[in-house]
N, C-alpha and C positions, 0 to 999 in steps of 0.2 A: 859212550860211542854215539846215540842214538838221542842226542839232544839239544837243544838249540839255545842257545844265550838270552839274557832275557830281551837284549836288543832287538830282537830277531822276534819274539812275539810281538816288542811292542811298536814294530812295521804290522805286522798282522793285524793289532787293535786300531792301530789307527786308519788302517785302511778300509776296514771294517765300518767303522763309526763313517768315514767320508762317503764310502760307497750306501750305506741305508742313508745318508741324508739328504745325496743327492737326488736318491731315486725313488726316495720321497712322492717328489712332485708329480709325476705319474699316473698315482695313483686318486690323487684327489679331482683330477677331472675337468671342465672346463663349465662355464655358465653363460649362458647367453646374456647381449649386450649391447647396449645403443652405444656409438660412439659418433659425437657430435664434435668434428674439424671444422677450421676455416677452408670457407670454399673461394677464398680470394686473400690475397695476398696482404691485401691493409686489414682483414676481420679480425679483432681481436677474440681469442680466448683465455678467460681468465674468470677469476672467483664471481665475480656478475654474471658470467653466462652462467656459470654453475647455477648459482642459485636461480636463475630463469628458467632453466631446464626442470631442476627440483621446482619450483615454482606452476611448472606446466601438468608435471605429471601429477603432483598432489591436488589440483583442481579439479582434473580428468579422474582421480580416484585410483592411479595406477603408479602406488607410490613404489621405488626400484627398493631392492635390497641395501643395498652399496649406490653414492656418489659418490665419484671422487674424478679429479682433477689430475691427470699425468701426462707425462710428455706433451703437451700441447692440444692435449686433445678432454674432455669431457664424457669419462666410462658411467654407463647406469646398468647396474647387472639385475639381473630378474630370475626368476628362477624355471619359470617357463619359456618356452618358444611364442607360445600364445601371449603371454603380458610382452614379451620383446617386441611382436609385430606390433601392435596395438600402441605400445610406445613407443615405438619407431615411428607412424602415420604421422603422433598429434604432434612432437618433435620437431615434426618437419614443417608439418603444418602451419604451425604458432612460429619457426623461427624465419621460414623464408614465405612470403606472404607473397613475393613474385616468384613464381615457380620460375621462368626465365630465365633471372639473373639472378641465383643462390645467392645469399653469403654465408650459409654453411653447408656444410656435408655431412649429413646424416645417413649414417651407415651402419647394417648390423654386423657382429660380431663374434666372436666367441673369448672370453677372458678367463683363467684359469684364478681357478679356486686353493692354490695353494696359501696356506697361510704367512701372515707379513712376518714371522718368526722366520721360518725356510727364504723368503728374500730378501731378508736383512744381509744375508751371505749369499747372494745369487743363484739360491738353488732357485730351479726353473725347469719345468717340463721340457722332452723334445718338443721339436716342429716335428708335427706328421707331414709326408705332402700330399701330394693333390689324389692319390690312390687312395688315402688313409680320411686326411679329414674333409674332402670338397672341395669344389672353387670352380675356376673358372678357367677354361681356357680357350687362347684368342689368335688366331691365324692373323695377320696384319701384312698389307701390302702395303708397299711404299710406292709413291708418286714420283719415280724416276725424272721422267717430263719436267714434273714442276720443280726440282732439284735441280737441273740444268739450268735453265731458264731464271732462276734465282742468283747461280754461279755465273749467268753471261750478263745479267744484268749489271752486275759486280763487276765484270770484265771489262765492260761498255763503260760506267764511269771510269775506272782509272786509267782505261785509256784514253779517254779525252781528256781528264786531269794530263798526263802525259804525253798527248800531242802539244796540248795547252802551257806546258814547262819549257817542252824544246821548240816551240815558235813553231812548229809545223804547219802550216795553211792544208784546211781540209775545207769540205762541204756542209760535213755533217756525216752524225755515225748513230745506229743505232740499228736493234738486233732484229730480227727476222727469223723467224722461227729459230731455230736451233746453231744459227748464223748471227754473226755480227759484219753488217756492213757499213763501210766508210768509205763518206764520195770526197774522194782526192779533186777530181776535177780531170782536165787533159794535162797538166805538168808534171811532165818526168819526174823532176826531182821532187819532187810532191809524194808521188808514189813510190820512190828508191827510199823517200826519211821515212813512210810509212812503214815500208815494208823493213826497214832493217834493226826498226823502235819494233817492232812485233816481234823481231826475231832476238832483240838483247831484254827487253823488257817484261814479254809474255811469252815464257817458254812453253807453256802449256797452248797456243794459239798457231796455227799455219795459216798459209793463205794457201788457200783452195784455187788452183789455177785456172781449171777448169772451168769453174764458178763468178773467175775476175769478168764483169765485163768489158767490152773495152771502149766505156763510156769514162772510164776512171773511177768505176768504185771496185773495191778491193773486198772479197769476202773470207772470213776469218770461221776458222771453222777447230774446233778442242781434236787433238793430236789422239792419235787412239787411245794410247796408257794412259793419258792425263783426263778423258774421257772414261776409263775403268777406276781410275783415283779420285773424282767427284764424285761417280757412282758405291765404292765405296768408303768412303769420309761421309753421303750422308747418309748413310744406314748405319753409320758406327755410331755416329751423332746421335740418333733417332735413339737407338740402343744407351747410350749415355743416359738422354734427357728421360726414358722411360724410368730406367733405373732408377736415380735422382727421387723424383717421382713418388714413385711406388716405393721403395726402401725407406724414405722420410715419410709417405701416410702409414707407415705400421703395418706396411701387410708382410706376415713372416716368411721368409726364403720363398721370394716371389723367383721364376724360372723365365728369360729373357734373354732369347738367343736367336742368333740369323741363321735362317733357312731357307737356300739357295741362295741368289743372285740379289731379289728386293723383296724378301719377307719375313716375317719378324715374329715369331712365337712366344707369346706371352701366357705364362701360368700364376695364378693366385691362389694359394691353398689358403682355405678356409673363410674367402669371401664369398657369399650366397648372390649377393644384392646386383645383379649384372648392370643394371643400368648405373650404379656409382662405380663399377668395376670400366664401364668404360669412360667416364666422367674425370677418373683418374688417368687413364693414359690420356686422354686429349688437353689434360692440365699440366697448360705450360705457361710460363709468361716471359715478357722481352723489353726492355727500356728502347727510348726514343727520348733525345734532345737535340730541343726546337728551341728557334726565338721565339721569343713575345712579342707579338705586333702593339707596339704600346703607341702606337698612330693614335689622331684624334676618331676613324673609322672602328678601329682596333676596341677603343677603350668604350665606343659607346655601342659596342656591338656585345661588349662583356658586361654593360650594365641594364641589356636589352633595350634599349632605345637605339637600335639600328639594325639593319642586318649585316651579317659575318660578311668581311668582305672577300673578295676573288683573291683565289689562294690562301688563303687564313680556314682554319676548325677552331671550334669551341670545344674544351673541354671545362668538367668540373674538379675542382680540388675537394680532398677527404673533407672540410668541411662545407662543400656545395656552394665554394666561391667560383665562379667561373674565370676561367680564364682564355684567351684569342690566339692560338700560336700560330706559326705560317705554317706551311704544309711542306715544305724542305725540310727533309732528316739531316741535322750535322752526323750525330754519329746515331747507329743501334745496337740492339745488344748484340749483334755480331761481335763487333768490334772488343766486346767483354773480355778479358781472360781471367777477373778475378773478381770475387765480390766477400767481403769479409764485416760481417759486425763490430763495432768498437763504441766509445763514448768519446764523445768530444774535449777534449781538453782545455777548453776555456769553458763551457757552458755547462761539462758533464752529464750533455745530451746524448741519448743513444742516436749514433749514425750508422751509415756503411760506408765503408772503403771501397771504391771502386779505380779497377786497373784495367785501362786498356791498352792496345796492342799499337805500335808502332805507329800503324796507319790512321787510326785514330786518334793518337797522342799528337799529333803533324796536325789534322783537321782542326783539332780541337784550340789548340797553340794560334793556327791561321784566325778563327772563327771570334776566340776570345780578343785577340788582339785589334780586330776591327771593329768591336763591339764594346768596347769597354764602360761600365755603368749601363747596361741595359741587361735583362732578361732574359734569363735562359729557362725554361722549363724541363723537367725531368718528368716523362708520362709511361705509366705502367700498363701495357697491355696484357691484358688476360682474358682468354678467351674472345677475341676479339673489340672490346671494349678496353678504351683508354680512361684514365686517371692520372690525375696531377699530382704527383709525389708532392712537388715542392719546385717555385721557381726563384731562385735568389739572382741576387744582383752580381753580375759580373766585375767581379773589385780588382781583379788583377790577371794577369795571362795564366792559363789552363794548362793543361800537361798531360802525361798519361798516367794520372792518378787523382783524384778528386775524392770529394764525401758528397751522401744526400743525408741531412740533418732539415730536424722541424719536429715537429709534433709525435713523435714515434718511441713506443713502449717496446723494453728489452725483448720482449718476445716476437714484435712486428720485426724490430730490424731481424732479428735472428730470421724469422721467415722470409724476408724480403732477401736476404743475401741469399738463402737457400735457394728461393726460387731463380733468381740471375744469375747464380753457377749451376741451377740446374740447364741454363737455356732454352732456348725454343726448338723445336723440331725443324731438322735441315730439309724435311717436305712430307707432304701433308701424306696421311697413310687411313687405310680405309679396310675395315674388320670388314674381310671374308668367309673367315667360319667361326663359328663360337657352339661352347658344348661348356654345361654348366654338369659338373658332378655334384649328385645331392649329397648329405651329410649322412643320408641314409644308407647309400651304396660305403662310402666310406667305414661307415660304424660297421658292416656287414664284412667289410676286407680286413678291419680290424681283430672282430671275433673271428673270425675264419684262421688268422694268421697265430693268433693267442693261441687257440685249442692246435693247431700246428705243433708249434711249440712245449704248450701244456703236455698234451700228451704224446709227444717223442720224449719232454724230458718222465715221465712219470715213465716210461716203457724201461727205457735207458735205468732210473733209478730201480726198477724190481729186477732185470736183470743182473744188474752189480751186485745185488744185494741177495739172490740167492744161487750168486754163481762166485762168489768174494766174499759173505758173509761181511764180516765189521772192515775187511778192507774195502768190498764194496760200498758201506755206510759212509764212508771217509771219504770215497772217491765221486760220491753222493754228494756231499758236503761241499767238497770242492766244485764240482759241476753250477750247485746253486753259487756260490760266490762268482764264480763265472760268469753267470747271468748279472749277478748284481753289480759287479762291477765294469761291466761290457755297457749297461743302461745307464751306470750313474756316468763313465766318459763322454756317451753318447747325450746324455744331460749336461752336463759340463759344458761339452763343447758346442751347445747349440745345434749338432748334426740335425738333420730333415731323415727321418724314416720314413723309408717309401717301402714297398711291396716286395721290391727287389730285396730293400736292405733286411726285410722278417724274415727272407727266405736265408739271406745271407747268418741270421741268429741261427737258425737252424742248422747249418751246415757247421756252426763253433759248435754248437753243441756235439755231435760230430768228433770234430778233431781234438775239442777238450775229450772225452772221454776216452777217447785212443792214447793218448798221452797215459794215461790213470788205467790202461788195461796192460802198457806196455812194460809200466813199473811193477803191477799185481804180476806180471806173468814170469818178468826176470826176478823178482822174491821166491814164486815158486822154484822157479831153476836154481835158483844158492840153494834153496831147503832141500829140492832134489839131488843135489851133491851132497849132501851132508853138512853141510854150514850151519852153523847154530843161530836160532829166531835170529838174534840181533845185529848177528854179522850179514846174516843175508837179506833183512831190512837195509842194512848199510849201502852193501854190493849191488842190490839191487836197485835204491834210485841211483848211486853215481853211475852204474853200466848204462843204463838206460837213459840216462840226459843227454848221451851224444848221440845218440837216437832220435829223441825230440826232437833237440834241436836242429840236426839236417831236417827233419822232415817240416817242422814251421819254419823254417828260413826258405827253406823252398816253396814251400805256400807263401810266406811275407811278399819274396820276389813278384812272384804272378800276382798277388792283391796290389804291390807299389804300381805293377806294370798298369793296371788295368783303371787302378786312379790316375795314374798318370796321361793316357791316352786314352780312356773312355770318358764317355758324359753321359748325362741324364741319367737313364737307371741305373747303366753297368759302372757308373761312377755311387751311385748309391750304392749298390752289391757290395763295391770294392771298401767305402767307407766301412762300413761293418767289419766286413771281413779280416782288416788288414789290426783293427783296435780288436775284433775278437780272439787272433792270433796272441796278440802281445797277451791279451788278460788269462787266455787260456795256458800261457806258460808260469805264467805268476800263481794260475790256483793252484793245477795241475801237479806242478814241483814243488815250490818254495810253500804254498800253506798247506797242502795234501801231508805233504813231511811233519811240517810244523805241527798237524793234528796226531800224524805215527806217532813222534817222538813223545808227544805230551799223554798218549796214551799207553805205550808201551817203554819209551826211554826211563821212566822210572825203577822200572824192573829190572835187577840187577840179574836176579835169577830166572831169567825167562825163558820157560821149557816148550810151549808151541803160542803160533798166530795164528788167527781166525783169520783165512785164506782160503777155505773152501778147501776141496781136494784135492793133496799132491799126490799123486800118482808118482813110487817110489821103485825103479827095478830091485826083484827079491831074488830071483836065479832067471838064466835065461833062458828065454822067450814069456816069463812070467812080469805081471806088476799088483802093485798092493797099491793101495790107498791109503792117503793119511789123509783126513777131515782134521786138521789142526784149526 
């Protein structure tokens, strides 16, 4: 009656074996860490830095435990906080020699100490967040103004492009604080094509009547919704280009969300270093191509025998040739929608693919076409500062898809494309509060939360145990499986444990053992009728599983709910809570049984359970006890 197939244990073992292996990681803890990234977009990282870095620190006498080389980035782990600061200064020191203009990012870290056995199979610690292991968080205002005024700039050319198509005669256009004006001049019809090209052309543009004056210029002013739809397109942008960002330098389940109208809450669990912490969000970068002035002016202004002439900049290319482009943007990385690494198929050169959008595939088609065999330059800004990708010869008409090829290592283009679909910020935003959580308060939320835990489950297990005897032992049993396997999914799945979500362990703890009282209690009730040990182990988990399960289905519902429309904490809460439900019906019934039968199912002849005491009626108003 009372025992289960062997199939049916060997779900048990294996889940067993998957649950200690995940949750493994854990326990082994994390080690402080220099982690030395490119702080520009052409810097390579690879086996040379490496050994430059071992090279730095073995000279200073502050040799790391561990180098190694991953994801693009250069880890040195230490075993102190103290050898980490100390190798973090000369790092920095020895690799960027102009503090100004980095080319790397040296930053400290924390890197977990699980062994390369456990990650060969993706076992992997949680992410704590910023309650638990530190960081950094950053209140950011967006530059509404300069968002505007970027979107009317945009609006001011292609509306003179498109005065310019349909033959219109103007005066001249051009924008005025928050305004675009365009002098028509005194001809009616002048001002009817203006105004009616505004009205099929630029739906997002009115003319402000009030404003018209009646000299004949015409003032254009953003419609109100389309003025709420700038305003948010570039905070969602901004919101894009952070993420990008920050999810590509490795910072784990970074928190990146709008609050209010134009501001932007950025959380970093477990970065200390505030100053690379804002070094990161302001890292962006944005192409521009430009002609080459290959003039006689031009050419000896880039050999420095002259100077740069009027309208022309000088830039230098990755190997410090210089080169004179004119100062007209054809296209920028606005006009971007894609950027993708590949190799070359004739040279089997790493490039990128790049796509742009409509408007600049038209630009680009005009530009190439009247330019044919001359110069185009591809320049990467970053952080202000330009660089010359690469300027090739114009061999045939442009389109909205091209490559940048030259000199560039599988790991440059891959970053290069990264940073061009991460894009540039749609306007500039400026950190108004910041609060750095130490690792100290963390480590302090984390033992507080542990002995929480610790000792509600240790309360819970003496209770069971001397109010259940060996059913309590079992339902003991099952409670720890609970646990282990609630941390190895929450391992698994990469979830972020925050404060909320240890509260939310505590509360499984909880409803797993209500489950595991309500079975002990309907066993008693069969033995109190008279049912024999084994039939009323039987009766008693099937009576009671429609029990459970109303009452965790109606929990599951309010945790879907609460994931589903909560955030931030109470979306941590819910995380927990909703995988602690599932794991608690799995110990609770399916291996709680699994442990009954294999202890008691063998027994054919089984005369009483270690169930503590049944209280049995013996005449009435009287009861007896049974200690079975």
């Amino acid at each position: 009656m009372n025992r289960y197939p062997i199939w049916k244990y060997a779900i048990i073992l294996v889940t067993l074996v998957i649950g200690v292996l995940y949750t493994l990681p854990n326990f082994y803890g994390e080690a402080p860490a220099v982690q030395v990234t490119a702080g520009k977009a052409v810097t390579r990282i690879d086996a040379d830095t490496q050994a430059r870095v071992e090279g730095i620190l073995k000279q200073a006498g502050t040799p790391p435990n561990q180098l190694t080389l991953e994801g693009g980035s250069v880890w040195a782990r230490f075993d102190t906080t103290d050898a980490q600061l100390k190798a973090k200064d000369l790092v920095e020191k020895q690799l960027n020699p102009d503090a100004s203009d980095p080319g790397y990012i040296v930053a400290l870290n924390l890197v977990s100490r699980t062994p390369a056995w456990l990650q060969a199979i993706n076992a992997k610690p949680m992410y704590l967040g910023l309650d638990l292991r530190g960081g950094v968080h950053f209140l950011l205002q967006v530059d509404m103004r300069t968002a505007l005024t970027k979107n009317l700039d945009t609006q001011v050319s292609d509306l003179r492009v498109a005065l310019r198509d349909k033959n219109v005669r103007y005066g001249g256009i051009s924008r005025e604080g928050q305004a675009i004006e365009v002098r028509a001049g005194q001809d009616p019809a002048a001002l009817d094509a203006v105004r009616r090209l505004v009205q099929d052309k630029f739906p997002d543009l009115q003319v402000d009547p009030a404003a018209t004056a009646t000299d004949g210029r015409l003032v254009l002013n953003y419609k109100p919704e389309a003025l709420r739809r700038v305003q948010d397109n570039a905070i969602k942008q901004n919101i894009t280009t952070l993420h990008n960002r920050v999810n590509e330098l490795g910072v784990a389940e970074p928190v990146i969300q709008q609050q209010g109208a134009d501001r932007v809450v950025v959380e970093l669990p477990g970065v200390q270093d505030v100053a690379k912490a804002k070094d990161i969000l302001g890292r962006t970068a944005t192409l521009e191509m430009r002609l080459v002035d290959d003039s006689a002016e031009g050419r000896a202004a880039a050999l420095g025998q002259g100077p740069v002439p009027f309208g022309d900049e000088k830039f230098l290319e990755r190997d410090g040739t210089p080169v004179v482009v004119k100062r007209q943007v054809i296209i920028s990385g606005d006009s971007l929608t894609d950027a993708q690494p590949g190799f070359d198929s004739q040279t089997q050169q790493p490039k990128v693919d790049l796509t742009v959008d409509a408007k600049g595939g038209r630009i680009m088609r005009d530009v190439s076409r009247e330019n044919l065999k001359k110069r185009m330059a591809i320049i990467l800004f970053e952080k202000g500062k330009g660089e010359v990708l690469t300027a090739p010869v114009i061999q045939a008409e442009l389109g909205t898809r091209f490559q940048i090829s030259g000199s560039m290592s599988v790991v440059e283009a891959n970053d290069l494309a990264l940073l061009l679909r991460a894009g540039s910020l749609a306007a500039p935003m400026e950190i108004i509060e910041e609060r750095t959580i130490g690792p100290s308060l963390g480590a302090e939320n984390i033992n507080k939360g542990f002995h929480s835990v610790m000792w509600g489950f240790v309360v819970i297990v003496i209770f069971m145990t001397l109010y259940y005897h060996l059913f309590g032992v079992f339902s003991s049993i099952a409670l720890s499986v609970n646990l282990l396997l609630l941390v190895a999914i929450l391992s698994m799945l990469q979830a972020t444990l925050t404060l909320p979500g240890m509260a939310a362990v505590a509360l499984t703890l909880g409803m797993a053992i209500d489950a595991n009282v309500l079975i002990n209690e309907r066993v008693r009730e069969e033995l109190r009728e008279g049912m024999s040990p084994q039939g009323a182990i039987h009766a008693g988990y099937d009576r009671a599983w429609a029990t459970i399960l109303d009452s965790n289905v109606t929990s599951l519902i309010a945790g879907l709910a609460l994931l589903a429309f909560g955030s931030g904490p109470v979306r941590g809460f819910a995380v927990v809570h909703v995988i602690g439900i599932l794991t608690s019906m799995f110990s609770a019934v399916f291996f709680s049984r699994g442990v009954v039968n294999f202890w008691y199912g063998r027994q054919k002849k089984l005369k009483t359970v270690s169930i503590g005491t049944v209280w049995k009626p013996k005449a009435k108003g009287e009861l007896v006890s049974d200690a079975g």
